[in-house]
C-alpha positions in Angstrom: 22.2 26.9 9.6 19.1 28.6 8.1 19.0 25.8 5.3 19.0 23.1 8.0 16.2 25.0 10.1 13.9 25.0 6.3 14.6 21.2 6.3 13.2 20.4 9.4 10.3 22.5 9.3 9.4 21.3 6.4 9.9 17.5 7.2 8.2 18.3 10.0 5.5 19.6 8.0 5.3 16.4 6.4 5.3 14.3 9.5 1.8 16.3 10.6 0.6 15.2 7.4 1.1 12.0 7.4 0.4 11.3 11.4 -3.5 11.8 10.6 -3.4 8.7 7.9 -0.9 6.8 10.4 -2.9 6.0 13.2 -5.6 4.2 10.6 -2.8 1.7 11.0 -3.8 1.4 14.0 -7.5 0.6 13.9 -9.6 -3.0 14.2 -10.6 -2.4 10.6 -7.1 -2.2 9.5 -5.8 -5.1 11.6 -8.5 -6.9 10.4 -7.9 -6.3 7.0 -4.1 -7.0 7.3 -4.7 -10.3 9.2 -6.7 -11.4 6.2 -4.5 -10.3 4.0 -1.5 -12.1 5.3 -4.0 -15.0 5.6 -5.0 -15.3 1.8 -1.6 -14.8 0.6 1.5 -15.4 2.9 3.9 -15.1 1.0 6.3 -12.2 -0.5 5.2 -10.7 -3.7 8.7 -9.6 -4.4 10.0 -12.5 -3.9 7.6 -14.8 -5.5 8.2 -12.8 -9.0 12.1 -14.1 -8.4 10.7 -17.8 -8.0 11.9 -17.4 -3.9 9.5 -18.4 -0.9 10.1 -15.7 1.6 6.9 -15.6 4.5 5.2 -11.9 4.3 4.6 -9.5 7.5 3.7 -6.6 5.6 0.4 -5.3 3.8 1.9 -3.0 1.7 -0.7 -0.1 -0.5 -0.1 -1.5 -3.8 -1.5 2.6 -5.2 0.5 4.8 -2.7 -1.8 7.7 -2.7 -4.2 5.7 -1.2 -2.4 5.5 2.3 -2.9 9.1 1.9 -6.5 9.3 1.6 -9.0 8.1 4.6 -11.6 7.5 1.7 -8.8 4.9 -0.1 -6.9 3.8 2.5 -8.7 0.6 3.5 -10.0 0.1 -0.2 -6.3 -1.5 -1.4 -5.7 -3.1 -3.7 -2.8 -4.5 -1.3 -0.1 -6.9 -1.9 1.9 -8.6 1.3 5.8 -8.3 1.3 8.7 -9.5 3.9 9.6 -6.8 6.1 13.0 -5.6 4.2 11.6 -5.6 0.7 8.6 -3.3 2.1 11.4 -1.0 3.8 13.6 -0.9 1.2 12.3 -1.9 -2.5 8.3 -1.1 -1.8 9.4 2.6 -1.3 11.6 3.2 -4.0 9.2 1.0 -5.6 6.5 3.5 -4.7 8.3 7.2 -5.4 9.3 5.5 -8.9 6.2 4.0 -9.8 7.3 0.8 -11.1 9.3 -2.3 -10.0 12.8 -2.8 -11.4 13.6 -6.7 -12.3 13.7 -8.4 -15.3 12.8 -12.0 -17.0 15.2 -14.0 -18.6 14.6 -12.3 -22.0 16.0 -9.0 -20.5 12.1 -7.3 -20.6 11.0 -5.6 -17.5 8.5 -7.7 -15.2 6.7 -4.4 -14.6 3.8 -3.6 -17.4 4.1 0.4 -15.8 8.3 0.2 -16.5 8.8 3.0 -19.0 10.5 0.6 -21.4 6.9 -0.1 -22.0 5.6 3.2 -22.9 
């Protein structure tokens, strides 16, 4: 029981971090940033690398240490994504630091993929 008591205190812990940076979502600026966003490119990033039109309703931190960062946070860069490739790709996307996906010639689409190191 002791090891699940450590593993809510400390995602706890993390939650209070990140509720300071969460309510910039929040704010005009940022709603006014994301409305532009959405308005200069509509579309899914993901999806448009895969040749598929999929409508975007996402601003998504393309740097993810700049969401954590009130100095950054509004600065982007920013990409717009559909609601399930933010929730599920854009995350892993941003713990691994690259995208996963290839072009026809088997290469990764990704210039940060570590096949190109």
């Amino acid at each position: 029981m002791s090891g699940q008591r450590e593993a809510n205190r400390m995602h706890d812990a993390a939650r209070r971090h990140e509720h300071k940076y969460r309510q910039l979502y929040s704010s005009a600026r940022w709603k006014a940033l994301r409305a532009k966003q959405l308005q200069d490119h509509p579309l899914c990033a993901f999806h448009l690398k895969r040749n598929k039109v999929v409508e975007a309703s996402v601003v998504h931190h393309v740097n993810p240490e700049d969401k954590d960062d009130i100095a950054t946070f509004f600065r982007g860069p920013f990409e717009s994504l559909c609601k399930p490739c933010h929730d599920s790709a854009g995350q892993k996307e941003d713990k691994r630091g690259y995208t996963i996906g290839c072009d026809i010639n088997g290469m990764p689409l990704d210039p940060d993929h570590p096949w190109n190191s």
